[in-house]
N, C-alpha and C positions, 0 to 999 in steps of 0.2 A: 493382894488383889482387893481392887472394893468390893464390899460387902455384897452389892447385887451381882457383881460379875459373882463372885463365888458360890454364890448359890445356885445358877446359870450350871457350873463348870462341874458343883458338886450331885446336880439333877442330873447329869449327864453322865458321870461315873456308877452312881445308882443304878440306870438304865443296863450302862455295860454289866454290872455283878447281873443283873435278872434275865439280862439277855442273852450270857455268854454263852448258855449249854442250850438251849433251846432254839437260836437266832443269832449265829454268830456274824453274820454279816452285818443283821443291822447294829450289833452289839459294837464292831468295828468301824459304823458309822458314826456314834455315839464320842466314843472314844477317840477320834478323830476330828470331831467340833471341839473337843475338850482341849485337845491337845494344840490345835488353832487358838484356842484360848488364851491358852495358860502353858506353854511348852516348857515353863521354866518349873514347874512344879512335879518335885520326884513322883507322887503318885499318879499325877495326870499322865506321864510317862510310863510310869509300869502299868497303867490298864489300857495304855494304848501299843505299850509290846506285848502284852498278854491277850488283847485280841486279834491282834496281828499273827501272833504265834499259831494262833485257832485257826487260820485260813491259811495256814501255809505258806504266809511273806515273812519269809525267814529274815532275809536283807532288814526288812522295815523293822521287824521285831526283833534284832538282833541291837540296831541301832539305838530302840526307845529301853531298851533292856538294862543297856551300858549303860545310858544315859539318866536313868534310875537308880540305878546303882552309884554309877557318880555323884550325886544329889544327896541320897540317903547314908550313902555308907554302908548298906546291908549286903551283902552275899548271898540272900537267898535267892535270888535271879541265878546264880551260877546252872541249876539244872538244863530252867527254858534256852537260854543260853549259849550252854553247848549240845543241845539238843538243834537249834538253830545252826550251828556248826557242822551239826551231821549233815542238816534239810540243805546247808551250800554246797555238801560234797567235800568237808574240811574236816575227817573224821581224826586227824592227827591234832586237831586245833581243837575237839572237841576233846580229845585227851589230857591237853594241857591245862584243861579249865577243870576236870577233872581230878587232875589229882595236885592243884595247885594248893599251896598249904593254906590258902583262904578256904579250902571245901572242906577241911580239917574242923574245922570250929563251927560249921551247919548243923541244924539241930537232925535228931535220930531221920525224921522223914526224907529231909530234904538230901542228906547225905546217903540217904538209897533209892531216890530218883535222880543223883547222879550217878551213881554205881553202875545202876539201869541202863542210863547214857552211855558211860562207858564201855560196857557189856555191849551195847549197841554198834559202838563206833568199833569195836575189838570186830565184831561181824562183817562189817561193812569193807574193812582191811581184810579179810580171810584168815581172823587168827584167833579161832573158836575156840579152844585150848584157853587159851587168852580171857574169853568172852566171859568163859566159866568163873574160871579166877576171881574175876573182878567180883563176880556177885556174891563169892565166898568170905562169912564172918559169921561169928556167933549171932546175929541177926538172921540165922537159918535154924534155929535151935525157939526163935518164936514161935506162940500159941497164940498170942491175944487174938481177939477180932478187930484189925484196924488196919482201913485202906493200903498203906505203906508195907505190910506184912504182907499180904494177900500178892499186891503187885510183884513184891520180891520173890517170891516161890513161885509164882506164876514165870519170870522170867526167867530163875533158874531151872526151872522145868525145861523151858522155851532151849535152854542152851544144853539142856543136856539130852535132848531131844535130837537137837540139831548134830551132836557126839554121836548118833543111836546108838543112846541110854535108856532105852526104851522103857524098865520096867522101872526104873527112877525117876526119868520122870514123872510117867503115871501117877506114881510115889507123892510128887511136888505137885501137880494136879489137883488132887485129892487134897493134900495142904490148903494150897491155896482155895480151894471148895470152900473147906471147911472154917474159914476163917472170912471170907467174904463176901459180910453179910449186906453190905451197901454195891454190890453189883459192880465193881471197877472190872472186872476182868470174865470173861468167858469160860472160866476154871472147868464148871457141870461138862459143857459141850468139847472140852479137849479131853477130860478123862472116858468119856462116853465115845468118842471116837475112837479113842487107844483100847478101849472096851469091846468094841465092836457092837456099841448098843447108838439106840439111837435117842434124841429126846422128845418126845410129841406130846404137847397139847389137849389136855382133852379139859374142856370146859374150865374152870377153874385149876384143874388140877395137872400134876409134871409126873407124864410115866418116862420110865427108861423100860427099854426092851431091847429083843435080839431086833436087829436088823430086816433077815430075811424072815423074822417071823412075821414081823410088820407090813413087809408085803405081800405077803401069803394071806393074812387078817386083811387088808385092803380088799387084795382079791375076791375075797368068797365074802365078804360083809358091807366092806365101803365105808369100813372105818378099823381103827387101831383093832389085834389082835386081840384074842378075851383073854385072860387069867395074868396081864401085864401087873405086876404091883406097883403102884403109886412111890413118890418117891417126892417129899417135901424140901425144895430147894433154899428154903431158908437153912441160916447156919445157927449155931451156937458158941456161944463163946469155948 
């Protein structure tokens, strides 16, 4: 490209990384001038199926996905991918990409955000047994703090949940709590629910309580019950 188009094409990829979580639309519109641009550049491609992905245009994202892939020669699209495969109703096609011996060589993360997929698409089929499976590996025996860990107990939670495994889950719950400390997953409020507590708010600070004490405190006060103890939701490694 020349040098002015590029920098045009590379202001506009910028846009989509700052815009993606906060504004994914306009992040998509972004991505989209770019890709008007420059369609022939793998990454003008993969930030224009990775905000496509964000809105739920599977088709469009599934397309720029490939086509990034073809470019780059990378693999690591394989998760969004077949993830997009699920979002067409192709949950046998999102298997194939899955366990195709190109997902073999994905580094630790990426190889259990397709697992995840899978475990997904095993659901989607009615074959939860199945679901489980998938997400079973010695990457269930983690402790670190680190998004991909978190995600994974969170989801085998999710599937052994779905078994009613109830007190294993909880179990995987509590895991994933414990270990995610950058907020990817809802861990606090599903253990708190299998708990029978609930989570409220009080100025700064995270109580968990009973339930019906809560509304009993509501009643007679007009705010959370008294003697709740606080309950700091950051984790630790």
């Amino acid at each position: 490209m020349p040098k002015t188009l590029a920098q045009v094409v590379g202001g506009h990829l910028v846009a989509v990384g700052w815009l993606l979580d906060e504004d994914p639309e306009r992040a998509y519109q972004h991505a989209v001038y770019a890709r008007r641009k420059a369609s022939r550049v793998g990454a003008v491609r993969e930030a224009s199926g990775v905000a496509a992905y964000h809105l739920g245009k599977w088709q469009e994202a599934l397309s720029d996905l490939r086509a990034a892939r073809r470019m780059s020669g990378r693999n690591t699209y394989l998760p969004l991918m077949a993830d997009c495969e699920r979002g067409l109703g192709r949950p046998e096609r999102a298997l194939e990409l899955a366990h195709s011996p190109d997902a073999a060589d994905l580094p630790t993360a990426e190889q259990i955000e397709l697992r995840i997929v899978a475990s997904g698409a095993r659901r989607d089929l009615g074959e939860y047994e199945a679901a489980l499976v998938e997400l079973q590996g010695p990457e269930l025996k983690e402790r670190r703090a680190k998004p991909w860990v978190a995600r994974l107990f969170y989801a085998y939670a999710d599937a052994l949940l779905l078994l009613g495994r109830e007190d294993e889950a909880r179990d995987y719950f509590a895991h994933a709590s414990a270990v995610d400390q950058e907020g990817v997953t809802d861990a606090d409020e599903r253990v708190a629910e299998l708990e029978g507590l609930e989570i409220v708010d009080v100025d700064d600070d995270v109580v968990w309580t009973d339930a019906e004490d809560t509304e009993a405190g509501e009643e007679e006060s007009g705010g959370p019950a008294a003697g709740a103890s606080p309950k700091d939701t950051s984790t630790t490694d």
